[in-house]
C-alpha positions as CSV (number, residue, x, y, z in Angstrom):
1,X,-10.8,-33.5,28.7
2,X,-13.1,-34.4,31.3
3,X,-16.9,-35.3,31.0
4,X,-18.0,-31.9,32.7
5,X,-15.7,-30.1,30.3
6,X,-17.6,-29.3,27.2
7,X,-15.6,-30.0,23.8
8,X,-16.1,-26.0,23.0
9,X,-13.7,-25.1,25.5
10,X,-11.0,-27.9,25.6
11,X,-9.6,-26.6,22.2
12,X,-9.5,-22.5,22.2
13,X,-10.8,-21.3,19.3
14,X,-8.4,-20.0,15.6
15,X,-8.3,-16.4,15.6
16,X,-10.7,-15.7,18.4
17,X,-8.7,-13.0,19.6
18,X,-7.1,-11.0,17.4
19,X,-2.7,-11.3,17.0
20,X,-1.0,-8.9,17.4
21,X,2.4,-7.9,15.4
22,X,5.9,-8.6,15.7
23,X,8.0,-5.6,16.6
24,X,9.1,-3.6,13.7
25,X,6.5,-4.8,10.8
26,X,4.5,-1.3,10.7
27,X,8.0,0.7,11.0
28,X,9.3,-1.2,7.9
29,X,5.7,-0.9,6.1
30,X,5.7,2.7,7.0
31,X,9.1,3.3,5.7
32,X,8.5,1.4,2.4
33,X,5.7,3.2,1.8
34,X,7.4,7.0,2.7
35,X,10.4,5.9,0.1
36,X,7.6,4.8,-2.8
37,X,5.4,7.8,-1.8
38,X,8.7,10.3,-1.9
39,X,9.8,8.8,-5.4
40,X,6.1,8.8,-6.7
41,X,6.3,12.4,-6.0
42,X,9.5,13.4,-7.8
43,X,9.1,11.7,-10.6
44,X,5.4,13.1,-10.9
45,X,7.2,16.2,-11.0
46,X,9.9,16.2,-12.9
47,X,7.7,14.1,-15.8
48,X,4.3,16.2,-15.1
49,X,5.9,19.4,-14.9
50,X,10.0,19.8,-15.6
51,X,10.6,17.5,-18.4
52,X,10.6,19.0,-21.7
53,X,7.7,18.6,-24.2
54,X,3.9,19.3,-24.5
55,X,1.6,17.1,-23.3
56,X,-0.5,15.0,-25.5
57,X,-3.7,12.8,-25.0
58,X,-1.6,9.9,-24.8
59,X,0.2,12.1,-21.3
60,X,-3.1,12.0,-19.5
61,X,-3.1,8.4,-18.8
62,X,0.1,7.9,-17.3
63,X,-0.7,10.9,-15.4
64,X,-4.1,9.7,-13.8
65,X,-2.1,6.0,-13.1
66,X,0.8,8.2,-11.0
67,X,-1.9,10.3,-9.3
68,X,-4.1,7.5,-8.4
69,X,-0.9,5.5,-7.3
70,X,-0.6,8.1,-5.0
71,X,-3.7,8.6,-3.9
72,X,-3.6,4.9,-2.9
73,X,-0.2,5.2,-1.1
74,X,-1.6,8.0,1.1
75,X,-4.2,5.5,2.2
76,X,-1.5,2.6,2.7
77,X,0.4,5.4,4.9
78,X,-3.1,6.7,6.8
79,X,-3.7,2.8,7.3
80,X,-0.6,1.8,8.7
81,X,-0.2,5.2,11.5
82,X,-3.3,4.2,12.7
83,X,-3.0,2.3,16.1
84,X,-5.7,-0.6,14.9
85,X,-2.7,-1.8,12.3
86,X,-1.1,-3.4,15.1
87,X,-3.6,-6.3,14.2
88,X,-2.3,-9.1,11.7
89,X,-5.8,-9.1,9.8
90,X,-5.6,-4.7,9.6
91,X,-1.9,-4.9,9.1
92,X,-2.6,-7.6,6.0
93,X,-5.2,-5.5,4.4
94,X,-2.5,-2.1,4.3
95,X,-0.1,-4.3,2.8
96,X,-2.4,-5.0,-0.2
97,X,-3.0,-1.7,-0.5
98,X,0.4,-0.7,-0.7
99,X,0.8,-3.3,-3.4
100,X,-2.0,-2.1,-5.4
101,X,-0.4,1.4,-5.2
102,X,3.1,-0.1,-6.3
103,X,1.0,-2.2,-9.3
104,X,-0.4,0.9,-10.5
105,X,2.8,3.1,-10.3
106,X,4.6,0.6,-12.2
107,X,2.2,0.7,-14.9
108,X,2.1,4.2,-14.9
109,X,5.6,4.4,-15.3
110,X,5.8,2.0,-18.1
111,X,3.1,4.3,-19.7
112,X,4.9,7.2,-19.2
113,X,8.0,5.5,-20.4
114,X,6.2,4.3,-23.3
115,X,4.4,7.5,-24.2
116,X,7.9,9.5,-24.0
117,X,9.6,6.7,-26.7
């Protein structure tokens, strides 16, 4: 660092421009997300609509976690085609909502499993 060098520019600034990805982060989020969304699906289904029995009140709420699970791995799968995923920080924020989608599918499933015992 010289005197006519201000301090501000000597050291470049954390996270002033935004990092991009590795190669193949989005195609494996993308995939992990088509697999839970496709099982989501089928076993919404098969419970909701093949599986013998009458629903009861006690249905409802495993039904509205599934749905909402899948509602929220639609979003994780809209967020991570986009192009502006290619950014760590975007990429980071799909990735937790994929995990809130995979929270709430397990806990529906443990309702479901739960209201079927």
């Amino acid at each position: 660092m010289t005197p006519e060098t201000p301090a501000d520019e000597a050291v470049p600034a954390r996270g002033s421009s935004p990092r991009n990805l590795p190669q193949g982060y989005r195609t494996g989020l993308i995939t992990s997300i088509t697999v839970l969304l496709g099982f989501s699906l089928g076993f919404l289904r098969y419970w909701g609509f093949d599986a013998p029995g009458e629903w009861s009140a006690l249905s409802v709420l495993p039904g509205i976690a599934l749905f909402l699970a899948i509602l929220l791995q639609i979003i994780a799968l809209y967020r991570a085609l986009r192009l502006e995923d290619e950014a760590e920080d975007e990429y980071r924020q799909t990735v937790r909502w994929f995990i809130a989608s995979a929270v709430l599918l397990l806990l529906g499933l443990t309702a479901a499993l739960w209201e079927v015992a």
